[in-house]
Backbone as a chain_set.jsonl record, in Angstrom:
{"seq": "XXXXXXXXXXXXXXXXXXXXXXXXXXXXXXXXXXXXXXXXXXXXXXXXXXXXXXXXXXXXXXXXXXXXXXXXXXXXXXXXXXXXXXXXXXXXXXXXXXX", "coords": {"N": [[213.503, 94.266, 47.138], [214.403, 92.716, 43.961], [214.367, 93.16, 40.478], [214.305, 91.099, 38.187], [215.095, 90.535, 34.85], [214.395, 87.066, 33.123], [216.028, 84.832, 30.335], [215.416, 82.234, 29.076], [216.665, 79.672, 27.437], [216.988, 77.354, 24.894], [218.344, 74.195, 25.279], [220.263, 71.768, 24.158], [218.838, 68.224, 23.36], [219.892, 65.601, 24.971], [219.05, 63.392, 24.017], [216.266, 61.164, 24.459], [215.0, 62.002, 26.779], [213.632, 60.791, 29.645], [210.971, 63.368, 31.684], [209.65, 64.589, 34.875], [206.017, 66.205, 34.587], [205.948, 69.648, 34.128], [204.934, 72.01, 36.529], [203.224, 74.411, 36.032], [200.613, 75.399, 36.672], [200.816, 75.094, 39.618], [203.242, 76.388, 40.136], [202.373, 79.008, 39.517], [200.147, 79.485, 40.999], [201.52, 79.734, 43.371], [203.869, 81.219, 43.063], [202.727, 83.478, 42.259], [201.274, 85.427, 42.937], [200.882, 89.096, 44.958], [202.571, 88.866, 47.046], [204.28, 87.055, 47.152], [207.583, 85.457, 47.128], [209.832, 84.169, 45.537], [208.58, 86.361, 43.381], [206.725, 85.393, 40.242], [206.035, 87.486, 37.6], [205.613, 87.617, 35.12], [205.905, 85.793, 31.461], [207.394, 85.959, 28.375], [206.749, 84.887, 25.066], [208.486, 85.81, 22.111], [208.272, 86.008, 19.293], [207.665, 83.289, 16.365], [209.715, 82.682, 14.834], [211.688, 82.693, 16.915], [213.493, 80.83, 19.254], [213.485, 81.522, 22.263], [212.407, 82.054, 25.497], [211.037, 84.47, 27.459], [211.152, 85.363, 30.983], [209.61, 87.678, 33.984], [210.003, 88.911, 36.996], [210.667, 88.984, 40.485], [213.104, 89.517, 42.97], [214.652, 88.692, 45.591], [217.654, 87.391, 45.002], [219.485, 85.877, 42.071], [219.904, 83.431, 42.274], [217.556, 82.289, 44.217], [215.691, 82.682, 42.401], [216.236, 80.88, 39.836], [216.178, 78.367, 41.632], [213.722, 77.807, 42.269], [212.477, 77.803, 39.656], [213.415, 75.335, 38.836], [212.906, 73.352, 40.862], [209.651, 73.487, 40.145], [209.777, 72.607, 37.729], [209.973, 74.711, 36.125], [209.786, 75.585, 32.511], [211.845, 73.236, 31.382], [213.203, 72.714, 30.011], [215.145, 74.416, 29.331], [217.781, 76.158, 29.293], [218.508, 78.79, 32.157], [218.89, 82.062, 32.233], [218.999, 84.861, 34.264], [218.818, 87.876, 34.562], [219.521, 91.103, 36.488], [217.777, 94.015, 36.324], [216.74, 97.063, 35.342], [214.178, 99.486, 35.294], [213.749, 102.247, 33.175], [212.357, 105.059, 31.516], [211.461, 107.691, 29.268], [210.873, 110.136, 30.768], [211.961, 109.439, 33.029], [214.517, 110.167, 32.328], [213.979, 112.978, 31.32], [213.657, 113.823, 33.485], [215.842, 114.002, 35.191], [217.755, 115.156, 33.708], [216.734, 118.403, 32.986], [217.718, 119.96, 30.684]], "CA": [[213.323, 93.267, 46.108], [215.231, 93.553, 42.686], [213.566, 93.03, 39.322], [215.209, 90.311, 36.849], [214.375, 89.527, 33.35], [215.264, 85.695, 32.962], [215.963, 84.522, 29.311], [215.422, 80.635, 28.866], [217.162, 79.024, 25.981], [216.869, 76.019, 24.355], [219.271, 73.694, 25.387], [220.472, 70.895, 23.201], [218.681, 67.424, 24.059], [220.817, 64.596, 25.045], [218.376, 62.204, 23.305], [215.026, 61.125, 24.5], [215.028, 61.792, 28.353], [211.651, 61.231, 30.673], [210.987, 64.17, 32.597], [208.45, 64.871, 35.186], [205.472, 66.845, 33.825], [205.785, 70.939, 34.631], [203.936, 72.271, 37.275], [203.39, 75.885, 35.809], [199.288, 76.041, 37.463], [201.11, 74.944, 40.732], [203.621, 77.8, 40.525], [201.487, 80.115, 39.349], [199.616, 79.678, 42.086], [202.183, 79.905, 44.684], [204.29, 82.592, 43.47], [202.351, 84.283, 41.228], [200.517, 86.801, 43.448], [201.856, 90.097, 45.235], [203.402, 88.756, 48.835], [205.402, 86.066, 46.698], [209.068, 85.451, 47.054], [210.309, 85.357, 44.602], [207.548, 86.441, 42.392], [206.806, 85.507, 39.144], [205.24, 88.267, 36.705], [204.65, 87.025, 33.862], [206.559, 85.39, 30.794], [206.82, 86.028, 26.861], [206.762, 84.02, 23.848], [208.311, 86.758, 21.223], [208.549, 85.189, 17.968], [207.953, 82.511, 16.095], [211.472, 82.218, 14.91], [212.851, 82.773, 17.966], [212.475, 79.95, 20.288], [213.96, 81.515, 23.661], [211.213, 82.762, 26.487], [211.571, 85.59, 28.768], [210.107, 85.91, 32.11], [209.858, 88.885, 34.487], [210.383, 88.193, 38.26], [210.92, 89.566, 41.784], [213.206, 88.071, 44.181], [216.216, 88.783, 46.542], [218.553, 87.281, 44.091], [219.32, 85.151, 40.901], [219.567, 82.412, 42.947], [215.935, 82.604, 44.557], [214.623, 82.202, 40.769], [216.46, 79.162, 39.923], [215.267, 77.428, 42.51], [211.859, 78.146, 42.267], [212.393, 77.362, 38.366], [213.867, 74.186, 39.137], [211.652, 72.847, 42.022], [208.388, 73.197, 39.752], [209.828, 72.267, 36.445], [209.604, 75.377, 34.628], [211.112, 75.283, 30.991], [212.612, 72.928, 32.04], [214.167, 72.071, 28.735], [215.593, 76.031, 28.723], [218.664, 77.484, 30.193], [217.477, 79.937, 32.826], [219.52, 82.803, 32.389], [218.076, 85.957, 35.04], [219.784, 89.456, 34.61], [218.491, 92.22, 37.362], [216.944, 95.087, 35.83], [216.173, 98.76, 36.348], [212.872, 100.167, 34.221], [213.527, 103.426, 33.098], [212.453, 105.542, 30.186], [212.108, 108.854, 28.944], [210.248, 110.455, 31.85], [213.174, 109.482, 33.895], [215.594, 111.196, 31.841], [213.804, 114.472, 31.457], [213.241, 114.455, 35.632], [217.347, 114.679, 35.828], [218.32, 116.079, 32.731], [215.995, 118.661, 32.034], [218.363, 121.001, 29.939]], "C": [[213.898, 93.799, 44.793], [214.186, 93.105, 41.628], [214.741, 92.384, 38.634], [214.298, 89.869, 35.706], [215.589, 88.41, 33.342], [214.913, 85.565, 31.037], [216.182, 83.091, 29.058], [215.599, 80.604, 27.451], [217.092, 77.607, 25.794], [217.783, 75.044, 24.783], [219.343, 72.543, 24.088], [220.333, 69.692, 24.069], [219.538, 66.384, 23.829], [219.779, 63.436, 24.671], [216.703, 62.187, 24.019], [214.892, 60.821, 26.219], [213.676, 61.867, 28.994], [211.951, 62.052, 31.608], [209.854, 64.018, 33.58], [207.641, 65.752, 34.256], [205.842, 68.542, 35.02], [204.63, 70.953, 34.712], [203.473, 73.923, 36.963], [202.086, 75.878, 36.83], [200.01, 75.875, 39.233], [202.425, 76.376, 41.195], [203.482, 78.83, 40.215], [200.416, 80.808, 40.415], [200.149, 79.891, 43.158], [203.325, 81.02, 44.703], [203.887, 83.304, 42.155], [201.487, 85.94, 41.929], [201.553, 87.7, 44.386], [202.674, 89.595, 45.961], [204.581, 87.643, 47.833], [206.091, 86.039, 46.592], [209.436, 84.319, 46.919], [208.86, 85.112, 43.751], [207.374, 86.251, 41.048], [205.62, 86.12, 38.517], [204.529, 88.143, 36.138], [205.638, 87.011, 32.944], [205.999, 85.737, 29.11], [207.39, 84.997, 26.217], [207.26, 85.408, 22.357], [207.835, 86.835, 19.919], [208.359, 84.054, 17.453], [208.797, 81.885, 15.548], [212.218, 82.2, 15.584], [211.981, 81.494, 19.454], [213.426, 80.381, 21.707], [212.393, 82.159, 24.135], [211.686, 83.9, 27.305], [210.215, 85.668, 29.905], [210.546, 87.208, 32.977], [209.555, 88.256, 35.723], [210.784, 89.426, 39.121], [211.737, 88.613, 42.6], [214.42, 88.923, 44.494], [217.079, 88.937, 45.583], [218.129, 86.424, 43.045], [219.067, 83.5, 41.464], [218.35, 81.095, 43.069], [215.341, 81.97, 43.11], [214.916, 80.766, 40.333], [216.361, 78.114, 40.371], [214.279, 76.908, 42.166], [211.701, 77.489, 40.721], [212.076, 75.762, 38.564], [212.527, 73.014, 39.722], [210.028, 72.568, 41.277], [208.801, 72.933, 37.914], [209.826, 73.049, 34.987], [210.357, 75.504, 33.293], [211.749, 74.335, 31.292], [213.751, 71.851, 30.895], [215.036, 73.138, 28.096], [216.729, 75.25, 29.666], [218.272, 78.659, 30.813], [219.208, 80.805, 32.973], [219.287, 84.1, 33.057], [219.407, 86.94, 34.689], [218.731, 90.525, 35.412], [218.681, 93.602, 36.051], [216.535, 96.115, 36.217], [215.18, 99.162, 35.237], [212.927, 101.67, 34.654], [213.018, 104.208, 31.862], [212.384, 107.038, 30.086], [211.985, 110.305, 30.023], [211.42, 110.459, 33.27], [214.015, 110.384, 33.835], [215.518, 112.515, 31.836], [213.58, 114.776, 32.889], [214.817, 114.313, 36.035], [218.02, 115.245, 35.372], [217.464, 117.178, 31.828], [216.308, 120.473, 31.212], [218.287, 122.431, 30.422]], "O": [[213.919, 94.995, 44.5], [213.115, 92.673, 42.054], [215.855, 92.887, 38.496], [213.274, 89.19, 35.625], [216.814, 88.483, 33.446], [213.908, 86.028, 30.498], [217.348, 82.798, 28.794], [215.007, 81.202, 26.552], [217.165, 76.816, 26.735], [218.598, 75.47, 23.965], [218.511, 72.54, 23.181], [221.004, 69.55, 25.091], [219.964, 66.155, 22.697], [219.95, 62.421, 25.345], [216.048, 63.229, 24.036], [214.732, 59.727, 26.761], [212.837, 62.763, 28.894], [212.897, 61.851, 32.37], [208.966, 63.269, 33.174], [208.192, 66.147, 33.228], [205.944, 68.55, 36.246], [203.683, 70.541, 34.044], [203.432, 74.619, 37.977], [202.366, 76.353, 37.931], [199.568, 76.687, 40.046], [202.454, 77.068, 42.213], [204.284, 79.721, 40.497], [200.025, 81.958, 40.617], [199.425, 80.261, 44.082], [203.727, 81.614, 45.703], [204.63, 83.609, 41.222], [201.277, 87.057, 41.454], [202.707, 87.338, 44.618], [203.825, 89.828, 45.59], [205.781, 87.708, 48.1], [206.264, 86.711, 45.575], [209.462, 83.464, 47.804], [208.254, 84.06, 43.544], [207.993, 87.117, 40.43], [204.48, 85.677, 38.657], [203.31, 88.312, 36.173], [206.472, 87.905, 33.091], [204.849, 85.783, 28.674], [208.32, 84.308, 26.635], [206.331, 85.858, 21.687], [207.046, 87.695, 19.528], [209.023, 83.28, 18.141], [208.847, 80.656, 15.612], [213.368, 81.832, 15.342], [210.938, 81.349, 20.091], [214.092, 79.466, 22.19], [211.51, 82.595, 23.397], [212.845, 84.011, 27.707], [209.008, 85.888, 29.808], [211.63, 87.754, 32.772], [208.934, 87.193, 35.723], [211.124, 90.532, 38.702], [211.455, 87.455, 42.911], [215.007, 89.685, 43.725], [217.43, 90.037, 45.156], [216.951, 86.116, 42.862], [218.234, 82.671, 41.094], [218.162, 79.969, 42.609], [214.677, 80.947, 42.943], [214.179, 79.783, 40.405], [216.418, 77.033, 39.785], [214.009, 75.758, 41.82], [210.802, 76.661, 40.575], [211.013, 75.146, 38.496], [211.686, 72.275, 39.21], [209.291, 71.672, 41.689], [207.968, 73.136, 37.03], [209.764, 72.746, 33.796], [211.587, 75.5, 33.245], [212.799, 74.838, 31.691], [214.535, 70.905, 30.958], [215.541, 73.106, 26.974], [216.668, 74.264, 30.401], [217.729, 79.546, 30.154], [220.242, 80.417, 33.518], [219.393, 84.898, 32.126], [220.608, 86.685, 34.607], [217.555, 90.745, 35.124], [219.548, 93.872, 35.22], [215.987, 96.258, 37.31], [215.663, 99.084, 34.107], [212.532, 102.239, 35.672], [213.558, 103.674, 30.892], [213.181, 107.69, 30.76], [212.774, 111.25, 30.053], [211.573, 111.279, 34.175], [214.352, 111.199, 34.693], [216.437, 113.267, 32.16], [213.347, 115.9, 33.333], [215.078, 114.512, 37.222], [218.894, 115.895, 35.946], [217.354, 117.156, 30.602], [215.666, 121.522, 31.155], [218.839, 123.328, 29.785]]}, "num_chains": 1, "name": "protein.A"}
């Protein structure tokens, strides 16, 4: 399984479109826990000047997420942008470079 941070952006609305309502408790509930593919983490809000979101995710591919986005409505007024991800920090560095 890879690790992606997705970055949802705002899109620009084409006027006053009816959507369905987002199902976030419905896919929270279905891929929110461990076995879930693709999994969703958990999402931030950074800023209040900054209106993009970021979520954190598990899944095969980029694909996989957009789907899953899609299908339950999430953001669904973003741009889902996913980039895979490696979490490393300094602990890493001193366990291969340790002078």
């Amino acid at each position: 399984m890879a690790t992606y941070l997705v970055v949802h952006t705002p899109r620009e609305e084409d006027g006053d479109e009816a959507r369905p309502s987002s199902r976030v408790r419905a896919l929270a509930e279905r891929h929110g826990g461990e076995e879930a593919r693709p999994r969703w983490i958990r999402a931030w809000s950074p800023d209040l000047h900054d209106e993009r979101i970021f979520s954190l995710w598990e899944a095969v591919n980029a694909d996989e997420i957009l789907k899953t986005i899609a299908s339950f409505g999430f953001l669904d007024t973003m741009d889902a942008h996913p980039v895979n991800v490696r979490e490393w920090g300094p602990s890493d560095v001193l366990a291969v470079d340790p002078e």
